[in-house]
C-alpha positions in Angstrom: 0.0 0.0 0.0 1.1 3.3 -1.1 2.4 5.4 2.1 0.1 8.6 3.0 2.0 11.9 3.6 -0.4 14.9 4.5 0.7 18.7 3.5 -0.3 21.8 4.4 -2.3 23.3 1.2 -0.2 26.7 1.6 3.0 24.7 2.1 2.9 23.1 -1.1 4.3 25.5 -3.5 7.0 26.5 -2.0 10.0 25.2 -4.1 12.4 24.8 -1.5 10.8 23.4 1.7 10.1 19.4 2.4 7.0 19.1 4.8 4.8 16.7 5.7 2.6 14.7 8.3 3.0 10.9 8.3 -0.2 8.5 8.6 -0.3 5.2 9.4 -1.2 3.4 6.0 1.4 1.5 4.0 5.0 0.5 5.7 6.6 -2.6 7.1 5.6 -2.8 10.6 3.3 -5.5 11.3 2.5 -4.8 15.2 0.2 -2.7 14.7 -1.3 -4.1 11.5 0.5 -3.6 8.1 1.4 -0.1 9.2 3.8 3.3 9.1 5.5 3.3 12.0 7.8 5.8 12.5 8.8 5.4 16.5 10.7 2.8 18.5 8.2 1.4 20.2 8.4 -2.1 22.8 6.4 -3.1 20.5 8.0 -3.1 16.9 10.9 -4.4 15.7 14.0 -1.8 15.0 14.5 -3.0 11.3 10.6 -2.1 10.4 11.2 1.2 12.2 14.0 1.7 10.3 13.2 0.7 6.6 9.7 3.1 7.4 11.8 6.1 8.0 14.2 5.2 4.7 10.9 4.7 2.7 8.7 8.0 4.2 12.4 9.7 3.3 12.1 8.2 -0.1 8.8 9.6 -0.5 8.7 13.2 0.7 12.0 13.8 -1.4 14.3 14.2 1.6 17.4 12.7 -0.4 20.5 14.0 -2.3 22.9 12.2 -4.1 20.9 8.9 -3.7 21.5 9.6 0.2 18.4 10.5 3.2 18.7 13.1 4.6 19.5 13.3 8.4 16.7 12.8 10.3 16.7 15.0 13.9 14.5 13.8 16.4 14.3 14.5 20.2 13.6 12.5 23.1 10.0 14.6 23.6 9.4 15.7 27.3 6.5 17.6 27.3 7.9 20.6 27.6 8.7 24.5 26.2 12.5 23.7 25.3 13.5 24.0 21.8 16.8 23.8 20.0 18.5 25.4 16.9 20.2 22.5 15.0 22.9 23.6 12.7 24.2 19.9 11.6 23.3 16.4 11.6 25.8 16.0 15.1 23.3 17.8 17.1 22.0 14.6 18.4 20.7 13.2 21.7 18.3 16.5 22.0 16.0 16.4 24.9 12.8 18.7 24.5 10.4 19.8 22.4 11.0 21.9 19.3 13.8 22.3 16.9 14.4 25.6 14.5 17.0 25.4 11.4 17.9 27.7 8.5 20.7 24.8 7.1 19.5 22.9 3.8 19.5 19.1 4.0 18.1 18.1 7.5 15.0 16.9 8.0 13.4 18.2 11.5 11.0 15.6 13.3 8.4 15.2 16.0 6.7 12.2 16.7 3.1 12.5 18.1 0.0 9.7 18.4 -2.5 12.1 19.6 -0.3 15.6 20.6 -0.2 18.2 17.6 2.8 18.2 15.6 3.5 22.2 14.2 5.4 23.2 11.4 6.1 26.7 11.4 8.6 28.1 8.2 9.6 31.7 7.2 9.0 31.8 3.5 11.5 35.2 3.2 14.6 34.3 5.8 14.2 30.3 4.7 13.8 29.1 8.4 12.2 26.4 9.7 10.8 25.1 13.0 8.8 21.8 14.3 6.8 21.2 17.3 5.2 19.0 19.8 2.3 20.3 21.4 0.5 18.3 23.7 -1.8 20.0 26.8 1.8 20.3 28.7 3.5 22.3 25.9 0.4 24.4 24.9 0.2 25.2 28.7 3.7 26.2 28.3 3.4 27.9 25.5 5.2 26.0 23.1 4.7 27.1 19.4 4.6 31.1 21.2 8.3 30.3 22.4 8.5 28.9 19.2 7.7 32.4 17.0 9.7 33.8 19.4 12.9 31.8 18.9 12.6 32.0 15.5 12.9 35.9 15.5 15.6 35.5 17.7 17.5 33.6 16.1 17.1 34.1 12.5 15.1 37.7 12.4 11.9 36.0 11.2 8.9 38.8 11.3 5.8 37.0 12.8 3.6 38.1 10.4 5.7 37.0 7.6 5.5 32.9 9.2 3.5 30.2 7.8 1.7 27.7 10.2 0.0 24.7 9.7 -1.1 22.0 12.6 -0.9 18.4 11.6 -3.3 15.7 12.6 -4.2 15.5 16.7 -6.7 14.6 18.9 -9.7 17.2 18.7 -12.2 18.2 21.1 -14.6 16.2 19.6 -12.9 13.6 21.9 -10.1 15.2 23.9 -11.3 15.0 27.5 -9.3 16.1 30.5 -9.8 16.4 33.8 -11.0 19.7 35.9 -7.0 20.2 37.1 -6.2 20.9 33.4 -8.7 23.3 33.0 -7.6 25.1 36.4 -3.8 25.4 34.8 -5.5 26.7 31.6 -7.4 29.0 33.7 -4.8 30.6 35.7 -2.5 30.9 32.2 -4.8 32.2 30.3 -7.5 34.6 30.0 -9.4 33.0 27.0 -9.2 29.8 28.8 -12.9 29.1 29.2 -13.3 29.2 25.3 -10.9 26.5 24.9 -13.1 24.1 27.0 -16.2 22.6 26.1 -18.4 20.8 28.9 -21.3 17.8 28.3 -23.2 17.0 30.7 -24.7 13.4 30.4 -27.2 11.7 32.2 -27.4 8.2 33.8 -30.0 6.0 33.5 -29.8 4.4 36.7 -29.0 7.9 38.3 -32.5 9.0 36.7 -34.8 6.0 37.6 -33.3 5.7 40.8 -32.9 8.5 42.9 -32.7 8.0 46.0 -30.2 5.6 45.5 -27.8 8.8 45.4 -29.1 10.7 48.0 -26.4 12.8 49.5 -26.2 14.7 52.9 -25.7 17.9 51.6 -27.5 20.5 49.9 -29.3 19.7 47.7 -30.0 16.4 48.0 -29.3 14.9 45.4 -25.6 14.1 44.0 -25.0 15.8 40.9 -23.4 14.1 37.7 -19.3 15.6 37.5 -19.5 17.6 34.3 -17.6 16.1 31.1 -14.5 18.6 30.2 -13.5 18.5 26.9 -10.2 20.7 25.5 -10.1 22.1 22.1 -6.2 21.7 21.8 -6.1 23.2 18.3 -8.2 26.9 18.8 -5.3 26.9 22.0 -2.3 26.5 19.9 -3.6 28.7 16.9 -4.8 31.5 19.7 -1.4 31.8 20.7 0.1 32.1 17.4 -2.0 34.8 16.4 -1.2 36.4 19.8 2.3 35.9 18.5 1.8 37.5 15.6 1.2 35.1 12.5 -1.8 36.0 10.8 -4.6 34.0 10.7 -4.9 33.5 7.1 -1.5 32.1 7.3 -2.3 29.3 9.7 -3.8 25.5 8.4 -5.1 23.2 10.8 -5.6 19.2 9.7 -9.5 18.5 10.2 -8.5 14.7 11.0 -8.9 14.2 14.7 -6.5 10.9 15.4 -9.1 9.7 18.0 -11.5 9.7 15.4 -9.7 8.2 12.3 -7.9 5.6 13.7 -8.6 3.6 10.5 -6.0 6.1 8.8 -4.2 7.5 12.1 -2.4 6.0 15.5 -4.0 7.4 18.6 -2.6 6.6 22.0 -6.1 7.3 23.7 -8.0 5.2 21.3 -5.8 2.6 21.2 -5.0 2.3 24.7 -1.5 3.1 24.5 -1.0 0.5 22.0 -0.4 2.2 18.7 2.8 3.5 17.0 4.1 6.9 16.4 3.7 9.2 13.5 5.9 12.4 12.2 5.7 15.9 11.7 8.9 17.0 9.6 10.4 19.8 8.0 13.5 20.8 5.6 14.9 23.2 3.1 16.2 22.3 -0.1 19.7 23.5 -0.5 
């Protein structure tokens, strides 16, 4: 089966950039079903891992001279710390997020439910990728991000291109109340990120008294359902950071939805592979 590599639409025609967001469909790995997995998970043998990372090279045009591109990856933490890497023997990276302006190394995240964000600077040829789970977003990952970028290469924010590969969406991204109190004290939006459902029981409605509670009034209530829209959070901040919003793409395929086509830690209970979020410049 053919492998599936998703692209931003407003990425695409720009001759000198190599983006893309993995799916799980085609590859050699065979734990999770004939699959694309790009981590080096207990599950999965090293060789698969390894000949899907040559062939999702192959295919996104990460090669010169008949040879792949270095592929730079971190050991992801869950965190706001982001790196500049300059050559292919900035290895061993702990963190988050990784900015370039050098041709010829392929920058990469690997996420099964988190965001991956690629963020590029069409007119100083700079690129930047990022891992953007709750943790990071609280943190403020791709905002560090904008502002690294600037720092470090003179990128205007209004000049960047964003676009926010496949994640889990709010459709199915529940959390419990102590996120929303972080989200609350960082930020003063916070209540539009959220989205709460109350359900009802069946057994709590036909019987009663069988919940009965001492205190006022009366009756127990039914916790509220929180549910985090992780994608409005990460493209709030980077129009707060100055990207416009015309210039920011979001992926409408929620990984806890389409697992059919996507891995998803939460769906599959932890037992799912890893995709990637990668960027490069042409030299």
């Amino acid at each position: 089966m053919p492998l599936t590599i998703l692209q931003a639409e407003h990425m695409k025609g720009i001759p000198w950039l190599v983006h893309g967001f993995s799916a799980r469909l085609g590859g050699f790995s065979s734990a999770y079903g004939q699959a694309l997995n790009l981590g080096f998970t207990k599950d999965d043998s090293r060789v698969a891992v390894e000949r899907n990372r040559s062939v999702f090279l192959r295919t996104l045009g990460a090669f010169d001279q008949g040879q792949p591109w270095p592929l730079i990856t971190l050991r992801q933490i869950h965190s706001d710390v982001i790196h500049r890497v300059t050559s292919a023997a900035d290895g061993h990276l702990v963190g988050d997020g990784l900015i370039t302006s050098t041709p010829g190394l392929l920058l990469a995240v690997q996420t099964a439910d988190c965001l991956p964000i690629v963020l590029i600077d069409p007119k100083c040829r700079a690129v930047g990728v990022f891992h953007a789970g709750w943790r990071g977003t609280l943190q403020r990952i791709v905002d560090k991000g904008v502002g690294t970028m600037r720092l470090r290469f003179g990128s205007h924010p209004h000049e960047l291109k964003a676009a926010i590969g496949p994640g889990i969406h709010q459709c199915c991204y529940e959390v419990g109340l102590e996120v929303k109190e972080k989200f609350d004290s960082q930020f003063d939006y916070a209540a539009e990120l959220f989205r709460e459902v109350n359900e009802s029981d069946p057994v709590h409605e036909k019987y009663p008294l069988l919940f009965l509670s001492a205190r006022p009034p009366g009756h127990s209530e039914l916790p509220a359902k929180l549910f985090l829209n992780l994608v409005e959070a990460n493209r709030r901040q980077m129009v707060a950071a100055g990207i416009r919003d015309a210039n920011i793409e979001a992926s409408p395929l929620c990984t806890s939805c389409r697992v059919d086509v996507l891995f998803s830690y939460r769906a599959e209970k932890g037992n799912t592979g890893r995709m990637m979020g990668v960027v490069g410049i042409r030299g």
